[in-house]
N, C-alpha and C positions, 0 to 999 in steps of 0.2 A: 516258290522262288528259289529256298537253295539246292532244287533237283535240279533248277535251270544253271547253274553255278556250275554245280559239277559239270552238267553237261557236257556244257561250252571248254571246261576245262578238259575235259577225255578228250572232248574231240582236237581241241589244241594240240594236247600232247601228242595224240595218231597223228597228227599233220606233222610232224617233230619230225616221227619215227618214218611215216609215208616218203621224207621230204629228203633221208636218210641224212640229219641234220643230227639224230639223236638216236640213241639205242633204247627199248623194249625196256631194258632195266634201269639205265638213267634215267628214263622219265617216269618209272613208276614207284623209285626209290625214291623216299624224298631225302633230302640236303641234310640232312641231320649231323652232325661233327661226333664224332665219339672221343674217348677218354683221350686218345692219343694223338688226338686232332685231328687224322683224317674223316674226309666223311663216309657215311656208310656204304653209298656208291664204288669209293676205293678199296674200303677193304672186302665187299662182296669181287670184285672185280680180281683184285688179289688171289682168294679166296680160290675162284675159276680157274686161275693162272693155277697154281699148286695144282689141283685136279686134275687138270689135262697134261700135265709133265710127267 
């Protein structure tokens, strides 16, 4: 039963990214908050921005 969870859940989130509703890294980061409040999503995303400058 909880292979069928995830499942349904992958396939969710492809349908996010498919639906171009969601990004590849938003949906496979989870919502976590860090120290300084943002969530991990932001500062990975941050993170990319610096890189590519």
């Amino acid at each position: 039963m909880p292979a069928r969870i995830a499942q349904d859940w992958l396939e969710a989130q492809s349908a996010l990214v498919d639906a171009q509703l969601a990004t590849l890294d938003e949906v496979m980061l989870p919502y976590m908050v860090g120290p300084s409040g943002e969530t991990m999503y932001a500062v990975f995303r941050a993170q990319q921005k610096e890189i590519t400058q």
